[in-house]
C-alpha positions as CSV (number, residue, x, y, z in Angstrom):
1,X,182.9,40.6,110.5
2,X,185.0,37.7,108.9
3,X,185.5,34.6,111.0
4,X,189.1,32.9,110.7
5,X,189.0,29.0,111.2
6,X,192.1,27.2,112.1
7,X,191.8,23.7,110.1
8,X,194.8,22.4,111.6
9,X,198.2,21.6,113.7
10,X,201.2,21.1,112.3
11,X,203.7,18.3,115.1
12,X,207.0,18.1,112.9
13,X,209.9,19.1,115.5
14,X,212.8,16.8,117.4
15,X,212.0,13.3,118.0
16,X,208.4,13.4,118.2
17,X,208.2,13.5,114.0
18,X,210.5,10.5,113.7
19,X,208.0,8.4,115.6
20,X,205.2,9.3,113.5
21,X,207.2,9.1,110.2
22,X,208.3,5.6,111.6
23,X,205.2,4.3,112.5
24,X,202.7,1.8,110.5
25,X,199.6,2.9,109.2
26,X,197.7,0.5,111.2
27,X,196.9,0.6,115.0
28,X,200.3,0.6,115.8
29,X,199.9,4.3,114.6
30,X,197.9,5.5,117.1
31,X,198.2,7.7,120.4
32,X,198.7,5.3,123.1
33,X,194.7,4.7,125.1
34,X,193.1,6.6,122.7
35,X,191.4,3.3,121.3
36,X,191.0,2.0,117.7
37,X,192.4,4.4,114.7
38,X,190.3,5.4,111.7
39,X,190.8,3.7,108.5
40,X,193.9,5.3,106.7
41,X,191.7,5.4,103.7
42,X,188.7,6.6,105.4
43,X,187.4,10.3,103.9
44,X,188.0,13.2,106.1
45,X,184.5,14.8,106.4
46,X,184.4,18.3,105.2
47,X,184.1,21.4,107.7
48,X,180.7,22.6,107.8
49,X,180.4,25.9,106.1
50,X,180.1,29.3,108.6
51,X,177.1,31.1,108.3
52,X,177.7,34.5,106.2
53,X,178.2,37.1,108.2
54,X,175.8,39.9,108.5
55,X,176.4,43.2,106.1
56,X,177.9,45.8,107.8
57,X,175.4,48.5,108.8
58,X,176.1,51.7,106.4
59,X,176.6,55.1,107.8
60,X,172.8,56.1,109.6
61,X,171.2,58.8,108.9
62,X,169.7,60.5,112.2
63,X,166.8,63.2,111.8
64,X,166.7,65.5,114.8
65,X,163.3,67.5,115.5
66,X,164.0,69.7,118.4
67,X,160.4,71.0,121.0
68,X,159.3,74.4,121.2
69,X,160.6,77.7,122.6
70,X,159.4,77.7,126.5
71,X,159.3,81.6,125.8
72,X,156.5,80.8,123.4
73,X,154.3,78.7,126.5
74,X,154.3,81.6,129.4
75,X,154.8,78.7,131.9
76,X,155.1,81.2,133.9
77,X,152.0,81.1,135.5
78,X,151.7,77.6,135.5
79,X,155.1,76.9,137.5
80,X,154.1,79.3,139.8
81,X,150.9,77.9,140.3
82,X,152.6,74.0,141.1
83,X,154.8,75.8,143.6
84,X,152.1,77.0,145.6
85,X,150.8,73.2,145.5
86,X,154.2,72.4,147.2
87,X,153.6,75.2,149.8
88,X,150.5,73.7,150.6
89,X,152.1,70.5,151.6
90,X,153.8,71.6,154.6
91,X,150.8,74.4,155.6
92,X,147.5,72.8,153.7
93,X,144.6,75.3,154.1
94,X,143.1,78.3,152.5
95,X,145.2,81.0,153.4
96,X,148.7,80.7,151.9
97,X,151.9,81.2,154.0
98,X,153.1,84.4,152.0
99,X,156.5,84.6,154.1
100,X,157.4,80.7,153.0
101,X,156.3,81.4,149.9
102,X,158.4,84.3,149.2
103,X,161.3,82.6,150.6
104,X,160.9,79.7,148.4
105,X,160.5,81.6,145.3
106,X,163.7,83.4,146.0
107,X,165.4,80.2,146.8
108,X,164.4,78.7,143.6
109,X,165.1,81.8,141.5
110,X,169.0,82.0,142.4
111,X,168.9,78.0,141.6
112,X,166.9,78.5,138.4
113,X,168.8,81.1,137.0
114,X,171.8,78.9,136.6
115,X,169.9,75.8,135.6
116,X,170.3,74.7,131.7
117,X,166.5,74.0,131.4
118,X,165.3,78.1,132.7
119,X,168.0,79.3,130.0
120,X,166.8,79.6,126.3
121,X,168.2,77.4,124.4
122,X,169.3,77.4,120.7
123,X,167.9,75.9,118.1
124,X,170.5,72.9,117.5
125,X,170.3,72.1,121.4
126,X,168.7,68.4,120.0
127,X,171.4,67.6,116.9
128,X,174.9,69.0,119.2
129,X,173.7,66.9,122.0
130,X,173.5,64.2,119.5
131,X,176.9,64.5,117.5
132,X,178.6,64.0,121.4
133,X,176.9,60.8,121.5
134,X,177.1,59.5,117.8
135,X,180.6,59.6,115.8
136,X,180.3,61.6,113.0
137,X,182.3,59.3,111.0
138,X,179.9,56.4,111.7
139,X,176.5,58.6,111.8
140,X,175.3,61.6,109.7
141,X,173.1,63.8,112.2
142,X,170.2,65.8,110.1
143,X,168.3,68.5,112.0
144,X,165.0,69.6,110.6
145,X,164.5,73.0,111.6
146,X,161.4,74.9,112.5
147,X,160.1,78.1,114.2
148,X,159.6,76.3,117.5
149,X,156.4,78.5,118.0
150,X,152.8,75.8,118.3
151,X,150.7,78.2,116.8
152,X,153.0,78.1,113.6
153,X,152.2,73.8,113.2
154,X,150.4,74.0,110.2
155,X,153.4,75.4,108.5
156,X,155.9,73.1,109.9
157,X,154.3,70.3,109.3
158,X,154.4,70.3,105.2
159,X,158.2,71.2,105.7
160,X,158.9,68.1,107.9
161,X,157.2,66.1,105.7
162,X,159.0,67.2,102.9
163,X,162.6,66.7,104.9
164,X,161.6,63.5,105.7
165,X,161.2,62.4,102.3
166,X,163.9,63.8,101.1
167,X,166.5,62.5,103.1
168,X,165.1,58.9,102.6
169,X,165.5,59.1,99.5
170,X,169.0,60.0,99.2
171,X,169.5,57.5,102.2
172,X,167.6,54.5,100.1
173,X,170.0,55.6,97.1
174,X,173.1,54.4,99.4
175,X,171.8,51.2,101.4
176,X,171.9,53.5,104.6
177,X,168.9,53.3,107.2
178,X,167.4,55.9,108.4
179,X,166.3,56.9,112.4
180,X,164.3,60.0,114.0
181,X,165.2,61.9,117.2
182,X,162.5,63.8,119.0
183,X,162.0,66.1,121.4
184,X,158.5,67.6,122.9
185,X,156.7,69.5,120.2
186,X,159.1,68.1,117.6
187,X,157.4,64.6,118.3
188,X,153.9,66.2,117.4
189,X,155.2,67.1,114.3
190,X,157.5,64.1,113.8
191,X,154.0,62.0,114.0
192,X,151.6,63.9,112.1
193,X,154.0,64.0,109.3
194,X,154.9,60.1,109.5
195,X,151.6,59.7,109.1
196,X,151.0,61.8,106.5
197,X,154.0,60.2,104.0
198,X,152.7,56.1,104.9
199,X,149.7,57.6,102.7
200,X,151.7,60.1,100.3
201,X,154.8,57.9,99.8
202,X,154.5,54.9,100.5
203,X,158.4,53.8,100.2
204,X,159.4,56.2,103.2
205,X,160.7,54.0,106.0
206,X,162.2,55.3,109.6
207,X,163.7,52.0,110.8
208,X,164.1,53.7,114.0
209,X,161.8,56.0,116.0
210,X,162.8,57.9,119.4
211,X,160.4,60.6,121.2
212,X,161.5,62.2,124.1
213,X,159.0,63.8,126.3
214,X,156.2,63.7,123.9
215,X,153.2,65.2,124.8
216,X,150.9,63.2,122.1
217,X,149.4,61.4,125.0
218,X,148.2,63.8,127.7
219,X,148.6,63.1,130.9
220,X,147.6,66.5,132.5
221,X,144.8,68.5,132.4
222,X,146.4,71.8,131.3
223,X,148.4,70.1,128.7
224,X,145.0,67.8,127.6
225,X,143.6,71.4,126.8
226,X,146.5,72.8,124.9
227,X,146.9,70.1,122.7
228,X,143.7,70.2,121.7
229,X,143.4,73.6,120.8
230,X,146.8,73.5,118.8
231,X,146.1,70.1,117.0
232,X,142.3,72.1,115.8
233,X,144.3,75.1,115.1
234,X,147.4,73.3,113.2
235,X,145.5,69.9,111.6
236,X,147.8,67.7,113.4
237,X,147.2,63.7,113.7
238,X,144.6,63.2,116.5
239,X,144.2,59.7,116.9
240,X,147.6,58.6,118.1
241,X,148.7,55.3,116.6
242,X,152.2,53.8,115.5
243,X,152.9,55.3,111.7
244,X,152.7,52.1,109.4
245,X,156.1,53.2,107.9
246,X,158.3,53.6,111.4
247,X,160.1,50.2,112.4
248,X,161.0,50.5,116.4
249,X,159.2,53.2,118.5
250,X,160.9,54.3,121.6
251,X,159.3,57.1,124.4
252,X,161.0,58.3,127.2
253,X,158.8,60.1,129.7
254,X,158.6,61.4,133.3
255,X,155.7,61.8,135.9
256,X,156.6,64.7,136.8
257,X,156.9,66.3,133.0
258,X,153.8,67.3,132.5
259,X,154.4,67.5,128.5
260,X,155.2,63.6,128.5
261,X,153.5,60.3,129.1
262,X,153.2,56.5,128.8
263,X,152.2,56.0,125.0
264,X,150.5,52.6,124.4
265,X,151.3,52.8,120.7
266,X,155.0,52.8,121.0
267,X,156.4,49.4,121.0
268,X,159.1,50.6,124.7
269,X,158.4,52.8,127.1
270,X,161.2,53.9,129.1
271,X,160.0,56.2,132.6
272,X,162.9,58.0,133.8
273,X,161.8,59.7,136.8
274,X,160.5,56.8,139.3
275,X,163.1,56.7,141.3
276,X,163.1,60.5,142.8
277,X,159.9,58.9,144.7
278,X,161.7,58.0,148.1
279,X,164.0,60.8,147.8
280,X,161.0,63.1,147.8
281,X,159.9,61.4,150.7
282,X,163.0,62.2,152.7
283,X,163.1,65.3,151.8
284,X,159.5,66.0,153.1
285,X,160.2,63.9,156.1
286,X,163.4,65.7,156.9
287,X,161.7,69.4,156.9
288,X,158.7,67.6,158.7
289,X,161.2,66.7,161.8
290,X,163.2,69.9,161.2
291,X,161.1,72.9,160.4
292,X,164.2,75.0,160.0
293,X,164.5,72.8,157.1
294,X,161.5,73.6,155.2
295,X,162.6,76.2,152.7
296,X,165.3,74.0,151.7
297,X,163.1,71.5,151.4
298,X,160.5,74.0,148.8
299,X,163.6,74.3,146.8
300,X,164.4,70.6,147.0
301,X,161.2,69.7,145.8
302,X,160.4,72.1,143.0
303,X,163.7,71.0,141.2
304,X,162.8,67.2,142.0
305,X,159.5,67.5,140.6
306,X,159.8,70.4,138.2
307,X,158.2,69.7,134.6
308,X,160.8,72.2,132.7
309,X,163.9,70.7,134.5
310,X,162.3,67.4,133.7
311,X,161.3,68.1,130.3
312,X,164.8,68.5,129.2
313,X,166.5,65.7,131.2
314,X,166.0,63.6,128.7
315,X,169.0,65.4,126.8
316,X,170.7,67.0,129.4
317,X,170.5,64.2,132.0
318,X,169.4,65.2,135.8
319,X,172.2,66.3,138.4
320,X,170.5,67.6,141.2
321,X,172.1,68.6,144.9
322,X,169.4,67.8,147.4
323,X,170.5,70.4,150.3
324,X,167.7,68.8,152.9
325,X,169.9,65.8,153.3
326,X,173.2,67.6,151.4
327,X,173.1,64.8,149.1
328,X,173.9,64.6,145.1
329,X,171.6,62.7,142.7
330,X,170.9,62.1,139.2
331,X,170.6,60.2,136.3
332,X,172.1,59.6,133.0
333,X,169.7,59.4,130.6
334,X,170.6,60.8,127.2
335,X,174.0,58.9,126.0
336,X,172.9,55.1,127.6
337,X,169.4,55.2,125.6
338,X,170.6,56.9,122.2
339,X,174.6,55.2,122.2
340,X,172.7,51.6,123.4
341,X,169.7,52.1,120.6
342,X,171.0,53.4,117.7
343,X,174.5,51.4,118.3
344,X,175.0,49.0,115.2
């Protein structure tokens, strides 16, 4: 942004500039206490130039790459089977307490079917999010779409690639930089083909990387053997390692999304979810004081710690009601991380 600089003051009003006018060019000249005057003759030094200012950043271009349909997982089975691990907090042993059980399943099922993150959502969920946050006239948002079924990775990998490349080019052409959004699966595929263009064409640059619960690190066992099988099955990148043509890397993850993790090759990562710690242990120490309180407590705690509600916090940000203590929480996450990073 140009800088203005003032050089100087102009004095010439009412009796003031008939003093000065009058005035010898000597000493007699000079502000009264303010010590010897400067030669008359003396050359005025020259202002010392202002730095140029920077160029103005040029309309970004921001690839979206949204996760996978939760329809195609059955996680199902795997919810239910973390639910029964809560249970067993408040009655540990073999036999599980079918009545509590079936109360807190009920419980969580009229939550759940209102919750954003049990609803199927559409394919641009990623790129709408993203034009609330980013001004369309300062940002161009570009989804990459795939099938958002794993077992189809092979396919979508080429096709990524190919979007990639395409859009840099015609971003290079105009002096504009170029950043990548991703979410779940979409970072997968966001890094095997990243990798795959720092070999194929070399001049492709993403000056900015997010991921957003990226499951290329695992950091659970049943997620450690999915991703195995689906990288065999789809050739994906195995060794996971910063692509050589990706400027800034930043992850978001949560503990308690079992899809996500810490990734060492990223240059940030951000952990959203440390915080729910203490209030989980109120919770449980509420229902432990109170056992009338226990099956609000199961519902309390399957939302706190529940890897679908968490998986897609990052973008829709976590609101929860906590009816153990009848207290609201949550957290912005979405619009403080993309507005604050991708800002220019």
């Amino acid at each position: 942004m140009p800088r203005t600089l003032i050089a100087a003051l102009f004095l010439a009003f009412g009796p003031c500039a008939a003093v000065f006018a009058a005035a010898p060019a000597g000493g007699a000249g000079c502000f009264y206490g303010a010590g010897p005057c400067a030669d008359a003759g003396a050359a005025v030094p020259a202002p010392v130039p202002l730095p140029p200012a920077p160029a103005a950043v040029k309309r970004p271009v921001v690839i979206s790459i949204v996760g996978v349909d939760f329809a195609e997982l059955g996680l199902g089975k795997l919810e239910l089977a973390y639910f029964r691990k809560i249970i067993d907090h408040f009655k540990p042993g073999k036999d599980l307490d079918e009545k509590l059980f079936s109360a807190g399943i009920a419980g969580v099922g009229e939550d759940a079917a209102l919750h954003q993150a049990y609803l199927r959502l559409p394919d641009d969920y990623l790129d709408a999010k993203l034009a609330e946050v980013l001004p369309g006239e300062k940002y161009e948002i570009v989804p990459l779409r795939w099938s958002r079924d794993p077992d189809e990775s092979e396919a979508a990998v080429p096709l990524i690639e190919a979007g990639i490349r395409k859009i840099f080019a015609a971003a290079k052409a105009e002096g504009r930089p170029v950043y990548l959004v991703a979410h779940s699966w979409g970072t997968v595929l966001a890094h095997t083909a990243l990798h795959r263009l720092a070999v194929s064409s070399t001049d492709v640059r993403i000056d900015k990387l997010i991921t957003l619960g990226s499951p290329l690190v695992p950091g659970h066992w049943w997620l450690d053997i999915f991703l195995k099988l689906e990288i065999n099955a789809g050739q994906l990148q195995q060794y996971v390692s910063k692509p050589a043509n990706t400027g800034l890397w930043l992850n978001l993850w949560a503990r308690n999304d079992f899809f996500s993790n810490e990734i060492k090759a990223a240059d940030r990562n951000m952990l959203e979810d440390d915080w729910t710690l203490k209030l989980e242990a109120r919770v449980k120490k509420a229902a432990e004081l109170d056992h009338s309180l226990r099956d609000e407590a199961l519902r309390d705690l399957f939302f706190l710690k529940s890897m679908r509600t968490w998986h897609f916090a990052y973008i829709y940000d976590f609101r929860i009601y906590l009816k153990t203590i009848r207290e609201n929480h949550g957290k912005s996450i979405f619009e403080p991380v993309i507005s604050g990073e991708l800002a220019y």
